[in-house]
C-alpha positions in Angstrom: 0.0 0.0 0.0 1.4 3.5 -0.7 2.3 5.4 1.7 1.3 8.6 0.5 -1.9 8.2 1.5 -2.7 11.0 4.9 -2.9 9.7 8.1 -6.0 9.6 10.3 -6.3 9.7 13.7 -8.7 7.4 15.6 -9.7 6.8 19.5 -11.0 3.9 21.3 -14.6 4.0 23.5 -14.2 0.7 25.3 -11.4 -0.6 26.0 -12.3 -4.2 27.6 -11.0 -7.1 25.5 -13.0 -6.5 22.2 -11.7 -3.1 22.9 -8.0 -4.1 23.2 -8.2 -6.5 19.9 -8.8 -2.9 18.1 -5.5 -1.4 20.2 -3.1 -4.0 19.0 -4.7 -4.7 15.5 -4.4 -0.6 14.9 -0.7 -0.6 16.4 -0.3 -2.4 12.8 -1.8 -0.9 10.3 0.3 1.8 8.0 -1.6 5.6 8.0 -3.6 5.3 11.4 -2.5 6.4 14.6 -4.1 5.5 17.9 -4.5 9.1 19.8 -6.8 8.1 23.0 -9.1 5.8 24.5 -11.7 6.3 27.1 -13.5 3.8 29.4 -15.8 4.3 32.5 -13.3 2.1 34.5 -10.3 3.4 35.9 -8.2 0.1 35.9 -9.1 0.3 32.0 -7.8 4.0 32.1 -4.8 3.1 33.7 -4.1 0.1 31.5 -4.0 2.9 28.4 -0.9 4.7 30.0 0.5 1.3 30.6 0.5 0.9 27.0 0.8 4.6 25.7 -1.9 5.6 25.5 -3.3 8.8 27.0 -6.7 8.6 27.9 -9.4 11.0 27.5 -11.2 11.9 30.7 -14.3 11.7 29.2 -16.5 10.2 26.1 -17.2 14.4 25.7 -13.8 15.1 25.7 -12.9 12.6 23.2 -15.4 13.9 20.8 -14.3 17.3 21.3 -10.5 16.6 20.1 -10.4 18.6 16.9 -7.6 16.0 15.1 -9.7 12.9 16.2 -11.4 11.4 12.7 -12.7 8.1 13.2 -14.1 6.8 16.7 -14.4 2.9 17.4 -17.0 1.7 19.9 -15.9 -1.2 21.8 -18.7 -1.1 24.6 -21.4 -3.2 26.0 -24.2 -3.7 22.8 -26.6 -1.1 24.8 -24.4 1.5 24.8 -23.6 1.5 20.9 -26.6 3.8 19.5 -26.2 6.6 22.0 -22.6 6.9 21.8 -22.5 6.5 18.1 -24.9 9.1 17.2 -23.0 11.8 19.6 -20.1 11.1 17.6 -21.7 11.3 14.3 -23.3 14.9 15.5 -20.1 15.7 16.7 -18.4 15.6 12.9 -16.7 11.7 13.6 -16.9 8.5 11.7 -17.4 5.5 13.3 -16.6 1.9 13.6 -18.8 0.5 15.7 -18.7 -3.3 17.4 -21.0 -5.7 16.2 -24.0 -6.0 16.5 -24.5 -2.5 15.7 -27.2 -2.1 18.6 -30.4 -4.2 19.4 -33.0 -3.6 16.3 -33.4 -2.8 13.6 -35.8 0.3 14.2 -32.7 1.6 16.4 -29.8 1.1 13.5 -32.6 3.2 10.9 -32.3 6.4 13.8 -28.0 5.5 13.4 -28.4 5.2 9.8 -30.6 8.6 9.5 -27.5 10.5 11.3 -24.9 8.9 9.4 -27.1 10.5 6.1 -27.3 14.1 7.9 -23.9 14.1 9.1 -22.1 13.1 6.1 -20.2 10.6 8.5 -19.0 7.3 7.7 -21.2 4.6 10.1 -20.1 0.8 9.5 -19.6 -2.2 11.6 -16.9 -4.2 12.5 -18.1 -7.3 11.0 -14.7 -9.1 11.2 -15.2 -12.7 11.3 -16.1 -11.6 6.9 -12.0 -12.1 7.1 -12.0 -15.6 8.8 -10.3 -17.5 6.3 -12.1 -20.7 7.2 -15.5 -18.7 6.0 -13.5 -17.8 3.1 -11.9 -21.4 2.1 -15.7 -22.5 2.3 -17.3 -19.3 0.1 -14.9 -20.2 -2.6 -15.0 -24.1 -2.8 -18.9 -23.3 -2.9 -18.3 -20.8 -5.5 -15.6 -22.2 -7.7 -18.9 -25.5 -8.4 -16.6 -28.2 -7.3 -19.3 -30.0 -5.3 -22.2 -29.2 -8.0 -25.3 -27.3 -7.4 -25.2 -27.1 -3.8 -28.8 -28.1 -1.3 -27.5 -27.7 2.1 -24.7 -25.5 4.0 -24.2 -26.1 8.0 -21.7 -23.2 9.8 -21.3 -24.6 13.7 -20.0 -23.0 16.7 -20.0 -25.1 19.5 -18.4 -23.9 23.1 -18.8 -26.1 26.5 -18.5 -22.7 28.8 -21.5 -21.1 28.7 -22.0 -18.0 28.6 -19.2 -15.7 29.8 -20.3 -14.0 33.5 -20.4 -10.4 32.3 -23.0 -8.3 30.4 -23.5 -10.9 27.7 -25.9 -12.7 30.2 -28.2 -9.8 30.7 -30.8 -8.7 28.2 -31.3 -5.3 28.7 -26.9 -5.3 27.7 -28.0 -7.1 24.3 -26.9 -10.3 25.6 -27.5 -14.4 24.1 -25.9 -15.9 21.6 -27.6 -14.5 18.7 -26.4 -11.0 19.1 -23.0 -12.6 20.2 -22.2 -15.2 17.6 -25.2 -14.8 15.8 -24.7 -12.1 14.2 -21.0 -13.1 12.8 -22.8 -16.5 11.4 -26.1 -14.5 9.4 -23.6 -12.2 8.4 -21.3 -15.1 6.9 -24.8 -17.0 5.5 -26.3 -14.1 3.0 -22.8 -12.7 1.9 -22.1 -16.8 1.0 -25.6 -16.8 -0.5 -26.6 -13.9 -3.5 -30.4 -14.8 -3.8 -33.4 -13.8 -1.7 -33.6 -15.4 2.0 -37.5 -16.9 1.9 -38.4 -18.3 5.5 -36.7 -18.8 8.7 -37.2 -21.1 11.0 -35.6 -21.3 14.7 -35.5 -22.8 18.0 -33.3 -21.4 21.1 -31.4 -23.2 23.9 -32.0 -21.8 27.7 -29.2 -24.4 28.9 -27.4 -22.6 31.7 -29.1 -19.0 31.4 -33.0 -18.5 31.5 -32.5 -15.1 31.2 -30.8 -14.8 27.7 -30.7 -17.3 24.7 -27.2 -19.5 25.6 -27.6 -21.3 21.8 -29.7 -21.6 18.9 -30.8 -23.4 15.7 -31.8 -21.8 11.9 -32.6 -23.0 9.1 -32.5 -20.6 6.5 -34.1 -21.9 3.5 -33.1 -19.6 0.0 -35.3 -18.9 -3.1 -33.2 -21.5 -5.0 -34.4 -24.5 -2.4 -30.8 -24.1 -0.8 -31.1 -24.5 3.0 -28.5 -23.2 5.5 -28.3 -24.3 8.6 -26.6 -22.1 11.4 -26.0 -23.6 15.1 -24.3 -21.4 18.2 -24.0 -23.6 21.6 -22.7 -23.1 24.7 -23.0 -26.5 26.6 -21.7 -28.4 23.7 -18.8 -31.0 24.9 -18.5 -32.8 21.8 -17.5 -30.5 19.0 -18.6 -30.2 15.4 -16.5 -29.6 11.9 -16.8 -25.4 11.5 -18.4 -26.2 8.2 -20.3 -29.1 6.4 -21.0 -28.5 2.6 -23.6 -30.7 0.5 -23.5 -30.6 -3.4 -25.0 -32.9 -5.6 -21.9 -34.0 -7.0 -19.6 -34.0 -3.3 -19.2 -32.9 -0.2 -16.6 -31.2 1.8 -15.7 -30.1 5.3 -13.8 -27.3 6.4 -12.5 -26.4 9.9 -11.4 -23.6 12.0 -7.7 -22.6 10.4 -4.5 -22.4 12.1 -0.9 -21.5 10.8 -1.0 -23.6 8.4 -4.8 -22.5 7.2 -8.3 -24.4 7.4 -8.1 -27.9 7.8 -11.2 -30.2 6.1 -11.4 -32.0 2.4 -13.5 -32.6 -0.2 -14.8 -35.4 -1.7 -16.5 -35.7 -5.2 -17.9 -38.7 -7.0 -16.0 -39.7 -10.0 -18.4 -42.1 -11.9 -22.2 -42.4 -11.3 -22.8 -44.9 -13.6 -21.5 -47.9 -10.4 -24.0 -46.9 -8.5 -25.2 -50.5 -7.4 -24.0 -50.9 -4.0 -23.2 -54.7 -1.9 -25.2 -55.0 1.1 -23.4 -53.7 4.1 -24.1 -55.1 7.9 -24.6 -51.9 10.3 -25.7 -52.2 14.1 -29.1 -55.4 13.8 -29.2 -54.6 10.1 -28.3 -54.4 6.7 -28.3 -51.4 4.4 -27.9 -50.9 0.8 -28.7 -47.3 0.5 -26.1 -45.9 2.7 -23.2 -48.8 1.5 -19.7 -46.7 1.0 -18.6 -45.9 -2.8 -15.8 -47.4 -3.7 -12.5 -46.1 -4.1 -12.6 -46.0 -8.2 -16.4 -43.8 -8.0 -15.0 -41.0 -5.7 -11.8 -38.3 -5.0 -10.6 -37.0 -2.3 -9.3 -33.2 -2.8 -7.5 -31.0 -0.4 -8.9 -27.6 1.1 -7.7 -24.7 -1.4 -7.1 -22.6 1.7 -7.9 -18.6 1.3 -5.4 -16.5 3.2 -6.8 -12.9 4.3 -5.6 -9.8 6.2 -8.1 -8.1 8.9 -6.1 -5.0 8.9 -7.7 -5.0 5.5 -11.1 -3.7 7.2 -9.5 -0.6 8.7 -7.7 0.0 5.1 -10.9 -0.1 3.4 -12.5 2.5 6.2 -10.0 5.0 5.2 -10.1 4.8 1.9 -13.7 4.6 2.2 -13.6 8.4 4.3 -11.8 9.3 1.1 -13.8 8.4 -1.4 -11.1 5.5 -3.2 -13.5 2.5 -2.2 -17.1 1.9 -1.3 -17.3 0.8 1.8 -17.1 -2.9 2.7 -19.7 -3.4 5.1 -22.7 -1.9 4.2 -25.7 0.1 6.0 -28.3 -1.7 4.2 -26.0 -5.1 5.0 -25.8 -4.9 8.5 -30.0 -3.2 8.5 -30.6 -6.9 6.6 -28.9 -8.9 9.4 -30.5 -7.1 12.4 -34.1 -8.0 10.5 -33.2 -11.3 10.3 -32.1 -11.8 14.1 -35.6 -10.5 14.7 -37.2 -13.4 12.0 -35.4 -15.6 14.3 -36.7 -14.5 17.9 -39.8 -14.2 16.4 -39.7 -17.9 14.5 -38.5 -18.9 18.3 -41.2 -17.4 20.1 -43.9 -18.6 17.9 -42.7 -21.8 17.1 -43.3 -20.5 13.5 -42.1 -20.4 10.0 -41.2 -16.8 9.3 -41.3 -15.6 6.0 -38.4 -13.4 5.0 -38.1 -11.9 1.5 
């Protein structure tokens, strides 16, 4: 990247963990400096001069630093609307953390601001750069399994929900807002046709008062359904990713230094399709005998390498008019709607019809 390009200067509101990740992920990124932080807890205060930082002594003063261009909001999920819309009135873009706040009646009065203001308003909707989401997009996309019927993304944790605002709901705590959101996100930027019904069911495991896990099926114009799962009492973990074409299958997992870890597997010859009687538990089964070796492949993931930094490249580019934006208001308005299909679905034991 060139390094021509002008510097802008951003502060942190929040500056808990979620906060921090933004601290250390701006510490490397070329043409943006880190000028403050603020948080209503001291110990976080004092853990900015540990690390350089000065902090501002209050959100107001923050918004009043003349050099200060772009403010990310790190808080509790409550907090995001009122605190973005002061700095949008106060002349600042902003990043804020997903989800953006708690409907989607309450993004449209962020959204309205943004349009007044002539500020930048997008959401840090980072897990679009998880390369194991990636690796699965483009095996999906480059029609190596065939016409694809059903998609499942898993996140499965045995720890419940952590003991801070994320189990109260008047903090925008549960799993759908947590993980949720990263997941839908992920499901209509995979899928470019209209979402048609919703159906859902939520888990009240460990925490009656918030949703600890839940269940979608999203069913797509084209008959495609996609099936996202978020659990919190889950001891037995599931692949990231299962992927069902008519011609293969494939499996992709949670990426480390070396990148996502899975395969695919496509059939080679349909015409052996007569099968030898197999013995399985008090029976025997035709129908789900194993191909043979000669009648099917075995491929290995074509991983997708990606760069988060990318999103905050793409914000300041986007504040000067040399890209569109990445993560989109009417993006982000379409995932809060259909966290709402979902609770409703839920609640009413319902299909819920979508688009």
């Amino acid at each position: 990247m060139s390094t021509d390009k002008r510097q802008f200067n951003i502060a942190i509101c929040g500056l808990g963990g979620m906060g921090n990740w933004h601290r250390e992920t701006i510490s490397k990124i070329e043409n943006l400096h880190l000028v403050g932080s603020y948080d209503i807890r001291e110990e976080r205060q004092q853990f900015a001069r540990e690390h350089g930082i000065t902090p501002y002594p209050s959100y107001e003063a923050m918004l009043a630093d003349p050099n200060l261009d772009i403010v990310t909001i790190a808080t509790p999920n409550d907090l995001h609307k009122p605190l973005a819309i002061k700095a949008l009135r106060a002349g600042k873009n902003v990043v804020c953390e997903k989800p953006v706040t708690l409907s989607s009646a309450d993004f449209a009065a962020m959204a309205a601001v943004s349009d007044a203001t002539g500020m930048l308003l997008t959401v840090h909707q980072n897990r679009r750069w998880d390369e194991d989401y990636l690796t699965a997009r483009n095996i999906i996309e480059a029609g190596t399994l065939g016409p694809v019927f059903r998609i499942e993304s898993s996140v499965l944790g045995c720890r419940g929900i952590p003991g801070d605002w994320r189990q109260e709901p008047k903090h925008g705590g549960g799993m759908i807002l947590d993980w949720g959101v990263h997941l839908l996100d992920q499901a209509l930027q995979m899928i470019h046709e209209p979402l048609k019904i919703v159906y859902a069911t939520v888990d009240h495991v460990t925490n009656e008062l918030v949703d600890d896990g839940f269940y979608t099926d999203l069913t797509f114009e084209s008959g495609l359904v996609f099936h996202v799962e978020v659990g919190t009492s889950h001891f037995i973990r599931k692949p990231r990713w299962n992927i069902f074409g008519r011609d293969g299958s494939a499996t992709v997992d949670w990426g480390g230094p070396e990148g996502s870890q899975g395969e695919i597997v496509c059939v080679t010859d349909r015409s052996k399709n007569d099968a030898v009687p197999i013995r399985t538990a008090a029976g025997l089964t035709k129908t789900m005998a194993p191909r043979t070796d000669d009648t099917i492949k075995s491929f290995p993931i074509p991983h997708v390498h990606s760069d988060i930094r990318d999103f905050y490249r793409n914000v300041m580019d986007a504040i000067d008019g040399l890209q569109d934006i990445r993560v989109t208001i009417p993006e982000v308005a379409r995932v809060l709607r259909l966290m709402e299909a979902i609770n409703q679905s839920a609640a009413t034991k319902q299909i819920v019809p979508f688009e």
